[in-house]
C-alpha positions as a printed Julia matrix, in Angstrom:
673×3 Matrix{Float64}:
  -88.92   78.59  -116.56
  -92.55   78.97  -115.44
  -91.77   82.64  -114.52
  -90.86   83.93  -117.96
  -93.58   81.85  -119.53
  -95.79   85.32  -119.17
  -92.9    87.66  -120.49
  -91.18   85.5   -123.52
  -92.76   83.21  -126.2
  -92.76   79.11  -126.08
  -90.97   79.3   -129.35
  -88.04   81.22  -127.5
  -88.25   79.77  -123.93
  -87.69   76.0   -126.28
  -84.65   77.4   -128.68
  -83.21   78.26  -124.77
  -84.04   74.59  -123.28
  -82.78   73.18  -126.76
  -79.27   74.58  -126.69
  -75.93   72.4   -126.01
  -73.72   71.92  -123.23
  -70.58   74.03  -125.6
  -68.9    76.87  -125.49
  -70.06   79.62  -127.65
  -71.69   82.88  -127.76
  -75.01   84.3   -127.57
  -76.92   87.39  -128.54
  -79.97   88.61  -127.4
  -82.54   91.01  -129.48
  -85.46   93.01  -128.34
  -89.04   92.89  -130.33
  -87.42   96.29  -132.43
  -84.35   93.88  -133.56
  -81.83   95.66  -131.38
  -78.72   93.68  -130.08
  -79.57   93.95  -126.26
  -76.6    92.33  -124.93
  -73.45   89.87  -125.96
  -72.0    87.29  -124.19
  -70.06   83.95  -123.77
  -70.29   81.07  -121.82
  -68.29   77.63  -121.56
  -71.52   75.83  -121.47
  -74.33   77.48  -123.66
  -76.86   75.57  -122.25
  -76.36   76.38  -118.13
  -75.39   80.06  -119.09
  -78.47   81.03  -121.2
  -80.99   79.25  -118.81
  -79.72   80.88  -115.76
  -81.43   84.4   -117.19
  -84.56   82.88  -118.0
  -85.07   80.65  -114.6
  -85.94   83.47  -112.36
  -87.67   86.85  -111.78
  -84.88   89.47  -111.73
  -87.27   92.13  -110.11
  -86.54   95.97  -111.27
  -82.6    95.02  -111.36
  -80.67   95.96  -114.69
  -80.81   92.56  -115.77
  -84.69   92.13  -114.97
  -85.06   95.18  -117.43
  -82.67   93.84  -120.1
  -84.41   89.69  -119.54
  -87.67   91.19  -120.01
  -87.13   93.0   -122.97
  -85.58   90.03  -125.25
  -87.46   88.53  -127.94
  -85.28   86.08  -129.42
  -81.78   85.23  -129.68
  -78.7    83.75  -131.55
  -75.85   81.5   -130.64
  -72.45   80.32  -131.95
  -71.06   77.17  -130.99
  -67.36   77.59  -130.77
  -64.41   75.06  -130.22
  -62.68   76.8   -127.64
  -63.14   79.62  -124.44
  -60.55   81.91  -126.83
  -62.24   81.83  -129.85
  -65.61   82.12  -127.54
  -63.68   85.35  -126.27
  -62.36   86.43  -129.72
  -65.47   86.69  -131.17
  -67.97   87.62  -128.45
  -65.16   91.2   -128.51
  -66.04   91.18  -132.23
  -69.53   91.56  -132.06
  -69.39   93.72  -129.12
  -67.64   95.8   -131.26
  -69.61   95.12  -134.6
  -72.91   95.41  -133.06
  -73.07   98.04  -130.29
  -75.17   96.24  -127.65
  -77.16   98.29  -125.05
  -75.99   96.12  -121.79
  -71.96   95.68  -122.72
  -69.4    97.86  -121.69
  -68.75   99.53  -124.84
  -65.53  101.32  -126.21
  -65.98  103.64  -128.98
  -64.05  103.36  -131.94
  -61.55  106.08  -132.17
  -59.69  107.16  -135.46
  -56.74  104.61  -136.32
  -53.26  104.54  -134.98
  -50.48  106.63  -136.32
  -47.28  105.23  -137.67
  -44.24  106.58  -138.56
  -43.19  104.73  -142.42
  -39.6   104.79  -143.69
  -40.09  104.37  -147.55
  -38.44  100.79  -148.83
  -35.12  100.8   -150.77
  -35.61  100.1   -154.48
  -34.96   96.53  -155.53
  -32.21   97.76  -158.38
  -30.12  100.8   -157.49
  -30.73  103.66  -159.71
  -28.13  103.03  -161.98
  -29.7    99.76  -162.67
  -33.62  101.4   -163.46
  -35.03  101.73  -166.6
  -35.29  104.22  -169.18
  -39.03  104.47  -168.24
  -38.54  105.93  -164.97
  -36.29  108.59  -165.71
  -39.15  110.99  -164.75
  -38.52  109.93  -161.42
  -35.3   111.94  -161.37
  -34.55  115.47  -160.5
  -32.58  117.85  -162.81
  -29.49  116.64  -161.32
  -30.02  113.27  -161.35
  -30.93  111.7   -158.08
  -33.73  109.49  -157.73
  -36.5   109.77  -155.66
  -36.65  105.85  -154.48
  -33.06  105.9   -153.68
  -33.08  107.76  -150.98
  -36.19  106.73  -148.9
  -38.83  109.34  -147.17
  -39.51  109.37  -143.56
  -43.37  110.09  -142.92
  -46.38  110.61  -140.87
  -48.61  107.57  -141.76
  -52.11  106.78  -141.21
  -54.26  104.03  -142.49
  -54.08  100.1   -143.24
  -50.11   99.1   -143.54
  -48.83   97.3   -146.24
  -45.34   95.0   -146.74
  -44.14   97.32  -149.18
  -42.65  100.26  -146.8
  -41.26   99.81  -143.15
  -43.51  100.96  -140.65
  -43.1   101.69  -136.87
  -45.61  102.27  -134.11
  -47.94  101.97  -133.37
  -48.04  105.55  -131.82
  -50.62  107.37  -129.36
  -50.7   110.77  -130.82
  -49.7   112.77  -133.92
  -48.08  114.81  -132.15
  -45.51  111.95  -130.78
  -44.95  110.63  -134.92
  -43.71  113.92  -135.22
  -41.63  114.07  -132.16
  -39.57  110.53  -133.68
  -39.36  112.45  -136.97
  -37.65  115.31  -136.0
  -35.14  113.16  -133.69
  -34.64  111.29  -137.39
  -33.95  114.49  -139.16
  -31.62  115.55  -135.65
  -29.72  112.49  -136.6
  -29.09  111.27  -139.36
  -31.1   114.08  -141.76
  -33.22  111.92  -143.43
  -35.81  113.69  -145.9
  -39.46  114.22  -145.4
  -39.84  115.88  -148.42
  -42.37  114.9   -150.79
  -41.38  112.83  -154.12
  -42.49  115.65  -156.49
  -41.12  118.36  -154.15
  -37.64  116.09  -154.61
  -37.68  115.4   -158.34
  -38.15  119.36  -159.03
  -35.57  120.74  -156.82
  -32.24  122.45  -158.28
  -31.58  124.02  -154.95
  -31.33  122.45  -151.21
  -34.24  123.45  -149.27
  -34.22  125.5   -145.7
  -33.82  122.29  -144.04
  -30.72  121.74  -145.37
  -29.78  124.74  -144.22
  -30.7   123.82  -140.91
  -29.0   120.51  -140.5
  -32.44  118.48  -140.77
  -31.35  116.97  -144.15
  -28.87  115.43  -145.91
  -29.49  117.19  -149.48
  -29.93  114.11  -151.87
  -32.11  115.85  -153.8
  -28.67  117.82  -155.2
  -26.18  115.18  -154.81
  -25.1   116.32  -151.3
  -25.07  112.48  -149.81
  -24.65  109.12  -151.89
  -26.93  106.94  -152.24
  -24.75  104.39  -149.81
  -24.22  106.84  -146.91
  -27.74  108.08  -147.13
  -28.47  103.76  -146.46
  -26.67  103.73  -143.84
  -28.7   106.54  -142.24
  -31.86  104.68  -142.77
  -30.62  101.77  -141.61
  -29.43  102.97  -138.11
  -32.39  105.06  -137.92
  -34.61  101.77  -137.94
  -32.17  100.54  -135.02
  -32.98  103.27  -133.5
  -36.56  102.83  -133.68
  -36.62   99.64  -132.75
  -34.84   99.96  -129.79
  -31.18   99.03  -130.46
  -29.78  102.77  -129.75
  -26.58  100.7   -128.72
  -25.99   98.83  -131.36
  -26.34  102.02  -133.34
  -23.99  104.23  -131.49
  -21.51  101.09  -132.12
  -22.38  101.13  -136.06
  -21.18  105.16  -135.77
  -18.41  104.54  -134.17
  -16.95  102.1   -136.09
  -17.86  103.88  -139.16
  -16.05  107.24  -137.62
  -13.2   105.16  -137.11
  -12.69  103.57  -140.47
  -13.06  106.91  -142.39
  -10.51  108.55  -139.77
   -7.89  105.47  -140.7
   -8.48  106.58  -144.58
   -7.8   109.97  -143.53
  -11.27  111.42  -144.53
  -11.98  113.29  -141.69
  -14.23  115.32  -142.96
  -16.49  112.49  -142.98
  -15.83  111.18  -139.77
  -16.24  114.18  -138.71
  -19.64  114.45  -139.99
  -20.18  110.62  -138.1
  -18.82  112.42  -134.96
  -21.32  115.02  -135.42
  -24.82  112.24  -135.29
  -23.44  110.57  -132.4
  -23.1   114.03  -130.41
  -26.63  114.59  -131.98
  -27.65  111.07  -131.05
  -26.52  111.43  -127.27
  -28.0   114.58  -127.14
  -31.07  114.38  -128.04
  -31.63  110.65  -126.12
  -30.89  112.07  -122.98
  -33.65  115.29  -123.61
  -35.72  112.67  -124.32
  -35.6   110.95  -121.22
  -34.48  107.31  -122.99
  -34.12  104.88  -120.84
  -31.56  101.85  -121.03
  -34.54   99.23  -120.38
  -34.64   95.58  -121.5
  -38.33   95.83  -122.47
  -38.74   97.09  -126.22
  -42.12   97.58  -126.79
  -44.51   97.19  -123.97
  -48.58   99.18  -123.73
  -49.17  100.0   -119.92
  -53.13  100.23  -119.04
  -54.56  101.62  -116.32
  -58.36  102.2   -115.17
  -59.57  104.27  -112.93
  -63.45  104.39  -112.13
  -65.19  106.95  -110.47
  -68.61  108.97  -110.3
  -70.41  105.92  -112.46
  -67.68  106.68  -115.09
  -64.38  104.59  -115.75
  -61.11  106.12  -117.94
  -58.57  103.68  -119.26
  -55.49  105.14  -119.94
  -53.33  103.37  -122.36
  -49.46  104.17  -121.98
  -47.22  103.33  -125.18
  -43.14  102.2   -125.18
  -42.06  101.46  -128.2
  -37.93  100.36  -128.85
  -37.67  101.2   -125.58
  -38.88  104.78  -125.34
  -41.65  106.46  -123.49
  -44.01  107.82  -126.74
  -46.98  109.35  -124.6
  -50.52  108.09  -123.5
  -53.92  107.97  -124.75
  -57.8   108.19  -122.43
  -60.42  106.05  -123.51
  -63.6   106.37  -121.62
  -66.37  103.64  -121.65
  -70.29  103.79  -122.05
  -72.96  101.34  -119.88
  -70.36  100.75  -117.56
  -73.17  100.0   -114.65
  -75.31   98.32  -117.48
  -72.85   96.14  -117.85
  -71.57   96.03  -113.98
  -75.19   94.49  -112.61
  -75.55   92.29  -115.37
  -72.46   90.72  -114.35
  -73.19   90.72  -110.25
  -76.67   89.34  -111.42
  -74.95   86.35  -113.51
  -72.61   85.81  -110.29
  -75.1    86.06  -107.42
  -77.49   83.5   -109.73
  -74.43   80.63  -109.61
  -74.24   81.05  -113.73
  -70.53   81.35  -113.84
  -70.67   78.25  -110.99
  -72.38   76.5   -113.32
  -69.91   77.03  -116.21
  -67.2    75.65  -113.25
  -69.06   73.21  -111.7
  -67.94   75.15  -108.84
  -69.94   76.44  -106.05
  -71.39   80.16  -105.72
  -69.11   80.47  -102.44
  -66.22   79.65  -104.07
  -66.79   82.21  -107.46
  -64.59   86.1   -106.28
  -66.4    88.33  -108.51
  -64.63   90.41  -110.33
  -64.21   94.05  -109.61
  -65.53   96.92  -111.78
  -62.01   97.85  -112.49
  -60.82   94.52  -113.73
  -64.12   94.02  -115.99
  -63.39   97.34  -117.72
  -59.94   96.93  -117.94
  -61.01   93.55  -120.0
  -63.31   94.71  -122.1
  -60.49   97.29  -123.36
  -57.81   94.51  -123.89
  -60.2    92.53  -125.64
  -61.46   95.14  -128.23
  -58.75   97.45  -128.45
  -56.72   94.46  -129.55
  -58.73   93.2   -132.45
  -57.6    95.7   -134.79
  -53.8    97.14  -132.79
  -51.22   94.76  -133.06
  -50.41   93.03  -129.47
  -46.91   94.18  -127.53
  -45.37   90.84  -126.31
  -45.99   92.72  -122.69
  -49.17   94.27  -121.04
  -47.73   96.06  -117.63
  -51.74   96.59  -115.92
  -53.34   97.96  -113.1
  -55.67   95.08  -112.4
  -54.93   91.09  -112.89
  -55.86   89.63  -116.44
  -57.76   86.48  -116.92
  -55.56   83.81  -118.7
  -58.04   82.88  -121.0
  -57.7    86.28  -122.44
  -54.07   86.07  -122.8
  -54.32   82.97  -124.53
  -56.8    84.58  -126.98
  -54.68   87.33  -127.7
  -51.48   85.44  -128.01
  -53.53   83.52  -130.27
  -54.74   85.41  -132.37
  -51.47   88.38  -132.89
  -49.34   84.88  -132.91
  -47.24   86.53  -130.38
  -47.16   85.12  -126.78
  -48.87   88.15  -124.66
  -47.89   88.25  -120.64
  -49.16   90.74  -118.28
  -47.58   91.88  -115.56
  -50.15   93.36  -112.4
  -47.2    94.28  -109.69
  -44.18   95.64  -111.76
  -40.97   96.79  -110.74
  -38.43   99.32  -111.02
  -38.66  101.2   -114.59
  -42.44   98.7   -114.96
  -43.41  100.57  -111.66
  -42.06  103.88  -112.88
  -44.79  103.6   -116.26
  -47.6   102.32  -114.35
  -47.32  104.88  -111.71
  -47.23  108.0   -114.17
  -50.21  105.93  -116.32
  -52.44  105.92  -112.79
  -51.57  109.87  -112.35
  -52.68  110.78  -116.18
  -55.84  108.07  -116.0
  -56.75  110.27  -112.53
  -56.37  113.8   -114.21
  -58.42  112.71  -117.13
  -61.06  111.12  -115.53
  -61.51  114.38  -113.07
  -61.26  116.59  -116.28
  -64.28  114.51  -117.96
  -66.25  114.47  -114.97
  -66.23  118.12  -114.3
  -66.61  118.51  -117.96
  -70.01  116.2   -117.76
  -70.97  118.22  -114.69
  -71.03  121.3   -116.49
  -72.78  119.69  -119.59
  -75.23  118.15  -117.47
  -76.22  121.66  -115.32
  -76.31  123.14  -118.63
  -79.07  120.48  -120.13
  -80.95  120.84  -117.03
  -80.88  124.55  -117.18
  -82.18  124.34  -120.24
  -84.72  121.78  -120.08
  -86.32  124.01  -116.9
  -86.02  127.37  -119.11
  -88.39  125.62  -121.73
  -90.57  123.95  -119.03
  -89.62  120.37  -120.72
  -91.58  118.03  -119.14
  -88.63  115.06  -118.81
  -87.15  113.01  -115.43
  -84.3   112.0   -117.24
  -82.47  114.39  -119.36
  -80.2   111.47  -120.44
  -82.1   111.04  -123.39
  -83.27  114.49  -124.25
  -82.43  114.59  -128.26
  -81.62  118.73  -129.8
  -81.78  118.73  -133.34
  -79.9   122.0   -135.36
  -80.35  123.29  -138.54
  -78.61  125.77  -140.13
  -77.91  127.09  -143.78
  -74.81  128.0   -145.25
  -74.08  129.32  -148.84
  -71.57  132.28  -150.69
  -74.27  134.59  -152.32
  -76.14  131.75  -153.59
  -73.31  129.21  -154.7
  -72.78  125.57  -153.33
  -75.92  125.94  -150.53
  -75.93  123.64  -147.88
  -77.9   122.75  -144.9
  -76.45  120.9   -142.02
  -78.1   119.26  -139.32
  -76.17  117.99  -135.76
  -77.29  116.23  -132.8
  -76.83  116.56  -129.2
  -77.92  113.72  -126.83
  -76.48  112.25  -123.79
  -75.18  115.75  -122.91
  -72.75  116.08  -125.53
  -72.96  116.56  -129.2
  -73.51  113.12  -131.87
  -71.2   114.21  -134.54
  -72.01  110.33  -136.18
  -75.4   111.96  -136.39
  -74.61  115.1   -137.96
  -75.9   115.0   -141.78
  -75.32  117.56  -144.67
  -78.18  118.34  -147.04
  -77.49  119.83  -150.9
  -79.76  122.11  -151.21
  -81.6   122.27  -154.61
  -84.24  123.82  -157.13
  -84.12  127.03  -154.95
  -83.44  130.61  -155.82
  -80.06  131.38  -155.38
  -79.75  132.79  -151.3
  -83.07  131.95  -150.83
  -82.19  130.81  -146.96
  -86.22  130.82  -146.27
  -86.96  128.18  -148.91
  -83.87  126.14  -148.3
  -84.71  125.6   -144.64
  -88.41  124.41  -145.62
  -86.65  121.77  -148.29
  -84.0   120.4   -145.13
  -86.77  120.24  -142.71
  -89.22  118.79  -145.53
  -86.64  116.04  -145.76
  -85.28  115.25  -142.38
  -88.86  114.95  -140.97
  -91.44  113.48  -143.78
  -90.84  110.33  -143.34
  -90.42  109.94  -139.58
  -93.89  112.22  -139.9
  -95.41  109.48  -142.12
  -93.7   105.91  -140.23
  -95.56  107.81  -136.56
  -98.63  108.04  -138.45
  -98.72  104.18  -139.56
  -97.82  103.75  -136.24
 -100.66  105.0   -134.61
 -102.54  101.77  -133.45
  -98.79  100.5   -132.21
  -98.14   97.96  -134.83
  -95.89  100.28  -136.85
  -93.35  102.28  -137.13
  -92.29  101.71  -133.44
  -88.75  103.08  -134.28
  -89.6   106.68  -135.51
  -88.89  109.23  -132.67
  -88.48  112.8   -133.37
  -86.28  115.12  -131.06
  -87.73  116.86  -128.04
  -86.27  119.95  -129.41
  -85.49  121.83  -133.3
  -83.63  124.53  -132.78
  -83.5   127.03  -136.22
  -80.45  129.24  -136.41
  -82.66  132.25  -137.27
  -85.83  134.67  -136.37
  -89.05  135.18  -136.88
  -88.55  134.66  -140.74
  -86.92  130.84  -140.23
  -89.16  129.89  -137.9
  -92.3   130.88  -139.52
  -91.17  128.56  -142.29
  -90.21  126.06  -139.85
  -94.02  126.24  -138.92
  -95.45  125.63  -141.94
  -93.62  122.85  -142.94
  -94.38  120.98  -139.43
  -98.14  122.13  -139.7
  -98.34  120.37  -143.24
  -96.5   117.19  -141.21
  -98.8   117.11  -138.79
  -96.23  117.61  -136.44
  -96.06  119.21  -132.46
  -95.33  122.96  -133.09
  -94.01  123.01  -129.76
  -91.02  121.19  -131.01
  -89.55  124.69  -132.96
  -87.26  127.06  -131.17
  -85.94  129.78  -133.49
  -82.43  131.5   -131.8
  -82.54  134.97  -132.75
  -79.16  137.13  -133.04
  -79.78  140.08  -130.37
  -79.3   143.85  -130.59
  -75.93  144.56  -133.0
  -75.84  141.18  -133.15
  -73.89  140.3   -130.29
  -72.82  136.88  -128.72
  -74.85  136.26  -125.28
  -77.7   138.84  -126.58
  -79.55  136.43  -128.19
  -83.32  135.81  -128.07
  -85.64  132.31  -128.14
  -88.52  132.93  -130.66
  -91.13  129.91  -130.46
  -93.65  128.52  -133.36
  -96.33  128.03  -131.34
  -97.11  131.43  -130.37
  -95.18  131.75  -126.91
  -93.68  135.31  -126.36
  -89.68  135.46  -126.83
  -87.74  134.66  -123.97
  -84.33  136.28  -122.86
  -82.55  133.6   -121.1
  -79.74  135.7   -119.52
  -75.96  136.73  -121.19
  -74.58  133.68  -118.06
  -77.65  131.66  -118.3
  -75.93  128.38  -118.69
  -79.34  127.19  -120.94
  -78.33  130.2   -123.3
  -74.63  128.92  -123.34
  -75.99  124.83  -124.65
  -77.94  126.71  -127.44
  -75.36  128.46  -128.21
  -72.67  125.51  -128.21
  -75.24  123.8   -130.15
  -75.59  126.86  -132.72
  -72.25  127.5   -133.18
  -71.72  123.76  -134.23
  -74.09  123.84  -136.38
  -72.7   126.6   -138.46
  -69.31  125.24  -138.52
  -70.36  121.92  -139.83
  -72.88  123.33  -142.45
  -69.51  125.93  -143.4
  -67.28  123.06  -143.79
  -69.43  121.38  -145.95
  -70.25  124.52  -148.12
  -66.71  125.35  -148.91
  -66.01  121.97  -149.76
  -68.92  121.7   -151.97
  -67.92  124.82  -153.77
  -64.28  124.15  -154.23
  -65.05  121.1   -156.05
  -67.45  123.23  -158.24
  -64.65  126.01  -158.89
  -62.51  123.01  -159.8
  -65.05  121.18  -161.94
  -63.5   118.12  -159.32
  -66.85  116.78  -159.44
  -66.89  116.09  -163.31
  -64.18  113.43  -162.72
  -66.04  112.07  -159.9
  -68.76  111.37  -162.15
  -67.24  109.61  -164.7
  -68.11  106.0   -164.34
  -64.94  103.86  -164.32
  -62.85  106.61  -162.74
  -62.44  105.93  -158.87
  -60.44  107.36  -155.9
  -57.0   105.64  -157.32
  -57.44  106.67  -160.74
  -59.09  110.15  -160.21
  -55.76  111.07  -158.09
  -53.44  109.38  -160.66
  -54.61  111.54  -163.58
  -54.91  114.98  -160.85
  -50.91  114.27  -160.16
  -50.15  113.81  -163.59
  -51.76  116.57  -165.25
  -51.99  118.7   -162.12
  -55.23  119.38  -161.53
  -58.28  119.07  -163.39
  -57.94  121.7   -165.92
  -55.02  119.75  -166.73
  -56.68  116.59  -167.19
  -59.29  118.02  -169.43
  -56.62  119.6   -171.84
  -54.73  116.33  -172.55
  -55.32  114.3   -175.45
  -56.65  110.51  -175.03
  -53.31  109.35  -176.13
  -52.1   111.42  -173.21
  -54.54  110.15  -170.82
  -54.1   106.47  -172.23
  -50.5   106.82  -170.82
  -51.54  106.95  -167.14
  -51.85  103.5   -165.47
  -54.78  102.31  -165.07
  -56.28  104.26  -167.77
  -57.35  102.18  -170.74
  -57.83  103.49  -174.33
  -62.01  103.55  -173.48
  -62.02  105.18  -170.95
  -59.72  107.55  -172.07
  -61.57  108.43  -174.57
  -64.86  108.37  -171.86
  -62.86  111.27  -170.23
  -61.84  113.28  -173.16
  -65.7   113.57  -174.1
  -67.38  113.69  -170.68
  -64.86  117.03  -169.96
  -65.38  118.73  -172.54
């Protein structure tokens, strides 16, 4: 390891020559305590030395070696729980040199509310506020609904699905069918009338005694047939059901039987519902391209077709020489005992497609059947069967209806990835445009950070300041931060842009002045450009506040509204004394400012009308009552219906709602009044 003796410290280079021959994982840091990169490795002790036994020149993985300044390992019992939790912290930390999939917003499900225990005859006095005026209960007659969020045992739940929009699609075949409600419970206990869709044959009418609370079972029960993919089976049910009530001579009922198995045929074949063995079964396809990769994740779920979702990667060639580097060295040999002729390195496509299965995975339940574009390691099989407790096969060549899905996954992965490339192309043209229209002085726009601030308020009331982000040509929205604006004249916009900027930029203004001798604060960066949603006026103050920060001037860019105040009119004004400049109504510089504007007011609007509903609503009294959280607060808002509601009741009143003790009831009483 003589050649990394110059770059890394004894301490590290003997942790490194210390480690076992196990299987574990390892993380690497650099000097600012930044997870560089994550990996695993059947032997700890082979893997780990390989990077440190060479000079890697100006490769990727030269850059990334030479930057480490210590490290961490986990011995592990096993490759799959080495693979299990290397995907963990890939995801937990964020590490510059893995191929990275951001987290997107959970899943979708569609729930079917869970029979009571007791029938309603059989429930006590106590919940007879559960009932409508004529009598039905609300739990005896369960709720189809859009669901998103952790799922529990109570309810039945089905998905997961790739889109809202496909939820909704399986609920409105439901209420096709078999006219289950969607209807809220409060919207059902008050009703004396059915509801429009009654009218329109998308429910059943429980809420007035129009179905029993056995028929209405029955509905739900087929319907979770249905969903599961036993549309047979279900038909059968109908049938048999028809018959019987045609043998009693109640044909108006069978009749209504006959009706959801027309509805049933009907609507499977506009659907496109094939009569396919496999029940629920993700299809994933990647397609890489241009430096970028798209996986495209295809969904079948009791044997129907529920749409497709495009997941797109970051440090994908990071992540792609790291690996050639590990390969061409003989590290993974070395893990074999193998030697480097007989190692095929993987291809881009199959390490990406990997990295998905293995993250997505950790927090989506497993299908028992992965139909791929690439072949998938067995190790990673074996960790996911191990870990959903469901045994996970892939299939890389399918056939017949198999083929069918992967082909029309490989055409959507193809249209998105040409989308976000074109869409990148434009972003990027636009960032240089703009980085040549204010002469920045940068080789690689990559980086280049915009900061916007703008200030939003309703003639004073509930002011707010927002500030967003762009970097990496496209906007940060995990960056974006709201700022209550305070101890300011009412619609003073002048003084409520010096206390944002005051605050976003003191302390980065003090940590760069520590760090002047390059012992300190190392980490504080400010953005290469501010951009001010105003004139003259905004960024005068803007000035003065980065003059008393001791901050470069040349940072401020004020974007002034032009003549009448029309869109592509607008003008740059500059703090540090540079004349306006009129970049053009097509200039595609003037269109990133203005992308980046326009943001910039919606978020700061958003967060002004939410601030001043809760002050209308005096929401944020209740908020700030200690002992009264999220679960309580909405308890005593759907009791007493709203907030005025809750501060007219007595504390015997507010006692009564769960949750709510005598104290604390009286706590509320006083602190709302």
């Amino acid at each position: 390891m003589t050649d990394s003796a110059a770059v890394h410290t004894p301490e590290l280079l003997a942790e490194v020559a210390a480690l076992p021959p196990l299987p574990g994982v390892y993380r690497y840091f650099d000097a600012q305590d930044a997870v560089l990169y994550v990996g695993k490795a059947r032997n700890l002790k082979k893997r780990v030395s390989s990077y440190f036994q060479k000079t890697h020149g100006g490769t990727r993985i030269g850059h990334m070696v030479g930057k480490i300044a210590r490290m961490e390992t986990t011995v592990v019992r096993s490759e799959a729980e080495a693979l299990l939790l290397e995907n963990n912290l890939i995801k937990t930390l964020k590490p510059r040199y893995n191929i990275l999939f951001r987290d997107d917003k959970s899943y979708p499900y569609l729930r079917i509310a869970a029979l009571p225990a007791a029938t309603p005859a059989a429930s006590p006095a106590g919940e007879s506020a559960s009932r409508n005026n004529v009598g039905q209960s609300a739990a005896a007659f369960p709720r189809v609904s859009y669901y998103r969020g952790a799922v529990d045992r109570k309810h039945h739940y089905f998905g997961p699905y790739p889109s809202a929009w496909a939820v909704k699609e399986s609920i409105l075949l439901l209420q096709k069918v078999f006219r289950l409600r969607t209807c809220e419970d409060t919207v059902f206990n008050n009703r004396t009338r059915p509801c429009l869709l009654y009218q329109i044959k998308r429910c059943s009418g429980p809420c007035v005694g129009h179905v029993t609370p056995e028929d209405y079972a029955h509905d739900v029960a087929n319907a979770q047939s249905l969903l599961e993919g036993d549309t047979q089976a279900v038909l059968e049910t109908l049938e048999a059901r028809m018959m019987a009530h045609s043998e009693r001579l109640e044909f108006e009922q069978a009749a209504e039987i006959r009706n959801q198995m027309t509805a049933l045929s009907r609507v499977l074949h506009q659907q496109s519902v094939d009569n396919v063995s496999d029940k629920d079964v993700d299809i994933l396809v990647v397609k890489v391209q241009g430096g970028r990769a798209c996986v495209n994740l295809a969904m079948v779920r009791g044997g129907r077709h529920l749409g497709d979702r495009a997941y797109f990667p970051a440090h994908v060639e990071d992540a792609r020489e790291i690996y050639e580097g590990e390969v061409a060295e003989g590290a993974d040999a070395a893990d074999e005992g193998a030697s480097i002729e007989s190692i095929k390195p993987q291809s881009v496509e199959a390490q990406v497609l990997e990295a998905f299965i293995a993250q997505h995975y950790i927090d989506v339940p497993v299908p028992p059947t992965l139909v791929v574009s690439e072949p998938i390691a067995k190790a990673l099989l074996e960790a996911l069967s191990q870990q959903g407790g469901v045994r996970v096969s892939a299939v890389h060549q399918p056939r017949e209806q198999r083929r069918v899905w992967l082909e029309m996954a490989e055409k959507n992965a193809s249209i998105q990835l040409a989308r976000l490339l074109a869409e990148e192309g434009s972003q990027q043209a636009r960032t240089r445009a703009l980085a040549d229209a204010l002469d920045l002085a940068l080789e690689n726009l990559d980086p280049l950070r915009i900061e916007c601030f703008d200030i939003s308020h309703t003639a004073g009331e509930a002011t707010q300041a927002s500030c967003v982000v762009f970097q990496n040509h496209k906007m940060q929205s995990s960056e974006y931060r709201r700022y209550k604006i305070e101890g300011i004249t009412p619609g003073d916009d002048y003084a409520a842009m010096r206390q944002v900027l005051t605050r976003r930029y003191s302390k980065i203004a003090e940590a760069m002045r520590e760090g002047a001798d390059g012992t300190a604060g190392a980490t504080a960066r400010m953005p290469d450009l501010v951009l001010v949603d105003g004139g003259k006026g905004q960024v005068s103050m803007a000035r003065d506040v980065f003059t008393e920060l001791g901050l470069d001037l040349a940072l401020i860019v004020g974007v002034e509204k032009g003549e009448g105040r029309k869109v592509g009119l607008e003008e740059l004004v500059f703090a540090d004394g540079r004349d306006k400049v009129y970049l053009g109504k097509d200039s595609a510089a003037l269109m990133l400012v203005a992308q980046i504007r326009d943001e910039a007011h919606r978020f700061a609007i958003t967060g002004m009308r939410a601030q001043r509903a809760r002050v209308r609503v005096g929401g944020s009294k209740l908020e700030e009552i200690p002992g009264v959280g999220p679960r309580k607060r909405a308890r005593l808002l759907q009791r007493f219906g709203g907030v005025r509601g809750v501060a007219a009741a007595s504390v015997d009143d507010l006692a009564s709602v769960e949750g709510i003790s005598h104290d604390l009831a009286e706590q509320i009483y006083q602190a709302l009044r």
